[in-house]
N, C-alpha and C positions, 0 to 999 in steps of 0.2 A: 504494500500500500504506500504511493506516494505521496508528498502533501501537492498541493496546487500551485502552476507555474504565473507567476505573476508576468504576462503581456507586457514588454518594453513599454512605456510612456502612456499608459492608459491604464486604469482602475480595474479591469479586466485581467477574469485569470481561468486556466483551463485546465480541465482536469477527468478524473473518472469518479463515480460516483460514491467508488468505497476509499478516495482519499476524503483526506484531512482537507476543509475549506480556511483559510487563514485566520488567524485570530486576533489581527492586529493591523489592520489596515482601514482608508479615508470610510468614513461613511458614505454609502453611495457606490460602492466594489461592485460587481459582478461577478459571479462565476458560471459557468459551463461545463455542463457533464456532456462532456464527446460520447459517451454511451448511453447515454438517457434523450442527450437533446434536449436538457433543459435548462431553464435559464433561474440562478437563485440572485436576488440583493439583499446589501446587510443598510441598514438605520442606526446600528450600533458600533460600528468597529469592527466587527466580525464576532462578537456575541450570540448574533441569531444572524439565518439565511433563510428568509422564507422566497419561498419561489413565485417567480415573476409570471403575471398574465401573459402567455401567450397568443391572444387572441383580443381585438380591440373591437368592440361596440360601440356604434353610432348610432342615434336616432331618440324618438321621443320618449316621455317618460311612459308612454303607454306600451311601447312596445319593446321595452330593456328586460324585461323578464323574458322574452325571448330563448329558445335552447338554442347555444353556441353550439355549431360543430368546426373543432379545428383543425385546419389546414393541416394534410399530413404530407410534410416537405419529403424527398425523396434522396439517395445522395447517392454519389460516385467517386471511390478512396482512388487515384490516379497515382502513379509511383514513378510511369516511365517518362523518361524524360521525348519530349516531342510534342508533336500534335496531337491531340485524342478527340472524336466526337461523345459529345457528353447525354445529346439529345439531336435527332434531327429532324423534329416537327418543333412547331409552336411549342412555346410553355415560357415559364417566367425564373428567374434566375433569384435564387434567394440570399447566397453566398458564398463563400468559401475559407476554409483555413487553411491554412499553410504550418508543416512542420518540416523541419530544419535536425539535418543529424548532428547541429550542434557547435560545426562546426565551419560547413561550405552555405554559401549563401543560396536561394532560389528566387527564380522567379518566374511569375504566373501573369496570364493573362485570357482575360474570355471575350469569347467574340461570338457576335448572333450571327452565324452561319450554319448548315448543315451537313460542311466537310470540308472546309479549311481556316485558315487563321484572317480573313477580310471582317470590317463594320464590328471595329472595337465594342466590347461592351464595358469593361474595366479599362485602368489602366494598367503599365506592366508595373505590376505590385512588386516590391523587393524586399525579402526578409533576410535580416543579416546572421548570417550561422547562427553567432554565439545568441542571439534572441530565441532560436529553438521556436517558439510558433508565433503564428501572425495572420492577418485576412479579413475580415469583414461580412459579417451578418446583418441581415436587414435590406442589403440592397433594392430587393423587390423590382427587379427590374424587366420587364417583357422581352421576350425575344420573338421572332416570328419567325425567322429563317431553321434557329436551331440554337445549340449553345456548343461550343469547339474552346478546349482550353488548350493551352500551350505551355509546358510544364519545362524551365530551361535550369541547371545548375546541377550539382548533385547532390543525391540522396534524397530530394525531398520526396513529401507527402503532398497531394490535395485533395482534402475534402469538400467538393462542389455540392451545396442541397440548392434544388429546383425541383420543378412539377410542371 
């Protein structure tokens, strides 16, 4: 069991769900269970982590009782370094993370196509080795053509969620 790797320059830390979530950090932290896919924050310093709404409701007060059903994002763990298609219909692009063996740097990039690297959707994202992981959730970005990542450096990991 490890404890949780605190993300270079942001409150954000990433982890598995039978580590340890930190005990001593801003109010306001985030963590991520990479096998759960879920999102906790703390109001304490890391005393409590209760987890985060996943699912965002709009509309009057007559109709917020409403049953939420949520979004089940999908994903694709990429390893090899090159082009890969991720999806090659329509659908919408939710994020991705970046892991880093620690020590060579990577970098990513996704693009709405559906079988080469044209019509950026990211930019080329850079994780520097010694940061170990990195990437961006929430994107929610549409694709139409498809989704194509580019995975260049070595070693790395990407974990792409879309639908």
């Amino acid at each position: 069991m490890a404890d949780y790797v605190r993300l270079t320059g942001t409150p954000h830390y990433i982890g598995a769900a039978s580590d340890t979530k930190p005990t001593s950090c801003p109010s306001g932290s985030r963590c991520y269970e990479h096998d759960t896919q879920k999102w906790y924050i703390t109001y304490d310093g890391g005393t409590n982590w209760p987890a985060m709404a996943t699912q965002v409701v709009q509309g009057t007060a007559a109709n917020l009782n409403a049953t939420v059903t949520p979004v089940s994002w999908l994903f694709s763990v990429e390893m090899a370094v090159g082009t890969t298609v991720i999806k090659a219909a329509p659908g919408q692009l939710h994020g991705v993370l970046i892991e880093t063996d620690g020590t060579n740097d990577v970098y990513v990039q996704l693009f709405n196509h559906a079988s080469n690297a044209t019509n950026p959707m990211t930019p080329n994202i850079h994780i520097a080795g010694a940061d170990n992981y990195g990437g961006a959730l929430g994107i929610d970005c549409a694709f139409a053509l498809g989704c194509v990542i580019v995975l260049s450096g070595t070693n790395g990991v990407a974990t792409v969620y879309y639908r």
